[in-house]
C-alpha positions in Angstrom: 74.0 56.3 100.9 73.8 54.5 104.1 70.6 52.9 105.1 69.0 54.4 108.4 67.5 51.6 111.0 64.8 52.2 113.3 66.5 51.5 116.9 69.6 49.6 117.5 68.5 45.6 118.7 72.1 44.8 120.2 75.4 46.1 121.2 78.8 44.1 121.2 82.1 45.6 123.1 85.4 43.8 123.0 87.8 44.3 125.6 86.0 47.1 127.6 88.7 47.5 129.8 92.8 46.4 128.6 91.4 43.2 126.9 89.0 42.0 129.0 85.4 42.0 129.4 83.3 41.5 126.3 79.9 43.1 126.3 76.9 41.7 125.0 73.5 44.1 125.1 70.0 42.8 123.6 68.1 46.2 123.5 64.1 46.6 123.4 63.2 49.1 120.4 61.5 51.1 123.4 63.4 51.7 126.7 66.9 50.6 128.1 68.3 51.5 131.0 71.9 50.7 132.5 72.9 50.3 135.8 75.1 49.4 138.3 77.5 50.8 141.0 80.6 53.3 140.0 83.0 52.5 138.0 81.8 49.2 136.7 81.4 50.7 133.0 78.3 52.3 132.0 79.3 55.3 131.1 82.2 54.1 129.0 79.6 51.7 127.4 77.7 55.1 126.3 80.8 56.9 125.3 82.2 53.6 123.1 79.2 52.9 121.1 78.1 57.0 120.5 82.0 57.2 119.4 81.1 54.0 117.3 78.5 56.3 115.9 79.7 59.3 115.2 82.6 57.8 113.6 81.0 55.8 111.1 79.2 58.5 109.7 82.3 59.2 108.2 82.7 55.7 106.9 85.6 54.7 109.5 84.4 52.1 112.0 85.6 51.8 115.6 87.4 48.8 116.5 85.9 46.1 119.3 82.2 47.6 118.6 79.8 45.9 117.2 76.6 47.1 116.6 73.1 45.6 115.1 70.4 47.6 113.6 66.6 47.0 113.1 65.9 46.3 110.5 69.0 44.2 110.2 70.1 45.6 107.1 70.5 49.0 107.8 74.1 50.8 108.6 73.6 53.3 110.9 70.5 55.3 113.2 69.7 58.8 113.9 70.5 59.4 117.2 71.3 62.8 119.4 73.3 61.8 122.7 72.8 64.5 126.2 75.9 65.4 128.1 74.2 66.0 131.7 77.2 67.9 133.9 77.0 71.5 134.0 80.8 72.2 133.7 82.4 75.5 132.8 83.8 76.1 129.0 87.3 75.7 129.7 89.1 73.9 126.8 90.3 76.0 123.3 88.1 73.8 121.0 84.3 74.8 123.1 86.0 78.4 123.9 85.9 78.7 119.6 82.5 78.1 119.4 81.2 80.6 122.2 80.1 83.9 120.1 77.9 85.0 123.1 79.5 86.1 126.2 76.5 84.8 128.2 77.6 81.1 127.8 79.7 80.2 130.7 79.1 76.2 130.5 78.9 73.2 128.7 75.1 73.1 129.2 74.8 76.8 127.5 76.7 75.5 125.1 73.8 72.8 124.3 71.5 75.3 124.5 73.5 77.2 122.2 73.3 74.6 119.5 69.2 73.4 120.2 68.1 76.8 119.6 70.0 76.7 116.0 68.1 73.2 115.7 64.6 74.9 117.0 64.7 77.5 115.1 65.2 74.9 111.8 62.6 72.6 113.4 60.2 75.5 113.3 61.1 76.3 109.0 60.5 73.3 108.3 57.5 72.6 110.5 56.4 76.6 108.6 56.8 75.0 105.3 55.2 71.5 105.7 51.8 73.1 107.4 51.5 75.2 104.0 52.1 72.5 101.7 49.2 70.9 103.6 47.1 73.7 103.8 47.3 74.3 100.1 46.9 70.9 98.7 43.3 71.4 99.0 43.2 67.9 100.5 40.7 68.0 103.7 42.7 65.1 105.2 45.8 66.5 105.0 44.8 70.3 106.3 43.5 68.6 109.5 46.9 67.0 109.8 48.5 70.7 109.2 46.6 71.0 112.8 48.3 68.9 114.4 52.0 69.7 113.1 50.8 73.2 115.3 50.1 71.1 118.3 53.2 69.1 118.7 54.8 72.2 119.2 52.1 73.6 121.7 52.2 70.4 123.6 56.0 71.0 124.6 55.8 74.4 125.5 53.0 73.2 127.9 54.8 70.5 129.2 58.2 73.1 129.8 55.3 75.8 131.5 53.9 73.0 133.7 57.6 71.7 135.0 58.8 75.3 135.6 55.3 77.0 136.5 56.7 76.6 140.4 59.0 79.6 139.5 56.7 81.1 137.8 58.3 81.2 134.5 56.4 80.6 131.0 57.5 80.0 127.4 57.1 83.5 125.5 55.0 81.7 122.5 55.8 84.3 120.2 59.4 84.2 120.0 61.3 82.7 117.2 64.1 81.7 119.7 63.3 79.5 123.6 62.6 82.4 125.7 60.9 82.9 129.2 58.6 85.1 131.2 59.0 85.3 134.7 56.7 87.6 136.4 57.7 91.3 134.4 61.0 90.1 133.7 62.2 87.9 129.9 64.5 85.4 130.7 67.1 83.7 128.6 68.0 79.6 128.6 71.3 80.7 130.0 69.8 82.0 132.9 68.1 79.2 134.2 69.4 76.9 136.7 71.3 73.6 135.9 68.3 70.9 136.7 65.9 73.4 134.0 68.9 73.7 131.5 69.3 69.9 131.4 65.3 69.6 131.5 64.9 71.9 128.8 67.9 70.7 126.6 66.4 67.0 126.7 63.0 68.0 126.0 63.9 70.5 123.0 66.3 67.4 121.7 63.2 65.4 121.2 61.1 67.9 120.1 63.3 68.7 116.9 63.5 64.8 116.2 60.1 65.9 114.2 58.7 62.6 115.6 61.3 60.4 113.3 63.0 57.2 114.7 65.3 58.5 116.6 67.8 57.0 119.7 68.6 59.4 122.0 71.8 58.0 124.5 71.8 59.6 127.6 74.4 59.3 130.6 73.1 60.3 134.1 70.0 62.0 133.4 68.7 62.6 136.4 71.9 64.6 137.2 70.6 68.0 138.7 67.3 67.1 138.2 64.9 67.8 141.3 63.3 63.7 142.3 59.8 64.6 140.8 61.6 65.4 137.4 63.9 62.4 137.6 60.4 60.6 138.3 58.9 61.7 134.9 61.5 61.9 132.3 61.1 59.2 130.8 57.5 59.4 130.1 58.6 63.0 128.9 60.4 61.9 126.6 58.2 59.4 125.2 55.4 61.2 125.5 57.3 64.0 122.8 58.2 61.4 121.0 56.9 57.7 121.1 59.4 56.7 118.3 62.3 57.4 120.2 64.4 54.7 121.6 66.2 55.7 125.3 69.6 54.4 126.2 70.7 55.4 129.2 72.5 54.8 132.1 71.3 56.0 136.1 72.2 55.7 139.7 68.5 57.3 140.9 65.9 54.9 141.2 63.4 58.0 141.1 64.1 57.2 137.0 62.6 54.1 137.0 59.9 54.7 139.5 57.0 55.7 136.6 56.6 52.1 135.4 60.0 51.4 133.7 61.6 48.8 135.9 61.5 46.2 134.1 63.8 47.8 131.1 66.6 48.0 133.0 69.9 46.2 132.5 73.0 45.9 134.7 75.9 45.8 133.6 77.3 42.5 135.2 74.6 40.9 133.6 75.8 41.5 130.0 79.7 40.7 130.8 80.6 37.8 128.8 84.7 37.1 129.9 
C-alpha cells in the first residue's frame, strides 16, 4: 500500500512545451496560487501534474513529472481536482454516464457524481456519531456534536451565498436540494456561477476534514466578484487541512488576504 502525504512541497516539469521549459514549484502546505497572462502554461501545469496523479494510482508514473510529498516519504496525496467551464455533454464517454435526462453539462455532471459522494459522506458521518454516542465516553459524545455541525455550518454558508435569490438548503433531504420561495429546486437547475459554487464547497465538505489537495483551474470562472472574493476562505474555512492549487486571471481571488501565495509562472521556468 502506498503511503499518503499530507500536501505536496514541490513540483518538477520537464519540457513543458516540445522540450523546453523545465518547471520548478516550491509549494506552501496552505495556499498556492498560479498566475500569469494566456497561454504561458498554467493550466497545462494543472492538467500534467493531476494526470501525474491520477496515473500513479495505478502504479504507472508519468514521464517529465516529478513530484515531492510531505512528509517526504510518502507516494502519493488525496486530492479531488474542479473543472470550472460549464460546457454541454457532448462526447460518447460523459454521454454513458448520464442516466438523468436533466444533466445537460459537464457541471451537472459534477454535481451528478458529489451527490453520490454526499450521500456517502453522510453514512459514514451517521455511523461515526453513533459509535460516539455509544461509547459511553463523555469526551467523545461531545465530539459526536460537532461531526453534526460541520455539516450545518455548510449548508449555512451555501444559504448565506445564495440567500439573494432566495433559495435555502432543504435540511431534511438525503440528496442537495433547494427551496426557493414555494418551489424545490434541483442542483441542475441552478445557474453556472451556483453550480461551480456549490460543487467546490460540497468537494470539501466530503474531504471529512482529511489532508486533502484540492487543484483547481480558473475558479473564479462564472463566479459573481464578491464570490471570487471569498472562495478561498470558503474553502479553508470547510476545511483548514486542505491545500489549494490553483491557477486565476481575477485579482478579486486574491483580494481576501492571499496575495502573498501567489506564484507566476515565469518565475518558476528554469530553461
Amino acid at each position: 500500500m502506498k503511503k499518503i502525504g499530507n500536501y505536496i512541497s514541490k513540483i518538477e516539469i520537464d519540457s513543458l512545451w516540445s522540450g523546453r521549459r523545465h518547471i520548478v514549484w516550491e509549494l506552501r502546505p496552505d495556499v498556492n496560487i498560479l498566475s500569469g497572462v494566456n497561454g504561458v502554461g498554467k493550466s497545462t501545469i494543472l492538467n500534467r501534474v493531476v494526470k501525474q496523479l491520477l496515473e500513479y494510482r495505478d502504479d504507472h508514473g508519468m514521464d517529465g513529472v516529478k513530484i515531492t510529498y510531505s512528509p517526504e516519504d510518502a507516494e502519493m496525496v488525496k486530492f479531488d481536482a474542479i473543472r470550472s467551464f460549464d460546457r454541454a455533454v457532448v462526447t460518447s464517454e460523459l454521454l454513458s454516464k448520464v442516466t438523468d435526462l436533466k444533466l445537460q453539462t459537464e457541471l451537472d455532471l459534477q454535481l451528478y457524481t458529489l451527490q453520490r459522494r454526499y450521500l456517502d459522506y453522510q453514512v459514514n458521518l451517521s455511523n461515526r456519531m453513533i459509535a460516539m454516542l455509544t461509547s459511553g465516553d463523555a469526551e467523545a459524545q461531545q465530539k459526536a456534536q460537532g461531526l453534526i455541525a460541520e455539516k450545518t455550518h455548510f449548508q449555512d454558508l451555501v444559504d448565506d451565498l445564495f440567500s439573494s435569490t432566495g433559495k435555502t438548503i432543504i435540511r431534511d433531504s438525503n440528496e442537495i436540494r433547494f427551496r426557493q420561495y414555494d418551489e424545490t429546486i434541483e442542483p441542475y437547475q441552478l445557474s453556472s456561477g451556483e453550480k461551480q459554487m456549490l460543487i467546490i464547497l460540497l468537494t470539501v465538505l466530503v474531504q471529512n476534514h482529511e489532508n486533502y489537495v484540492l487543484f483547481m483551474d480558473e475558479p473564479e470562472v462564472s463566479l459573481h466578484f464578491e464570490w471570487q472574493k471569498q472562495l478561498i476562505s470558503l474553502v479553508r474555512d470547510l476545511n483548514p487541512n486542505v491545500q489549494v492549487i490553483l491557477t486565476t486571471h481575477s485579482p478579486a481571488v486574491v483580494m481576501d488576504g492571499w496575495s502573498d501565495c501567489i506564484t507566476d509562472v515565469e518565475d518558476i521556468i528554469i530553461d
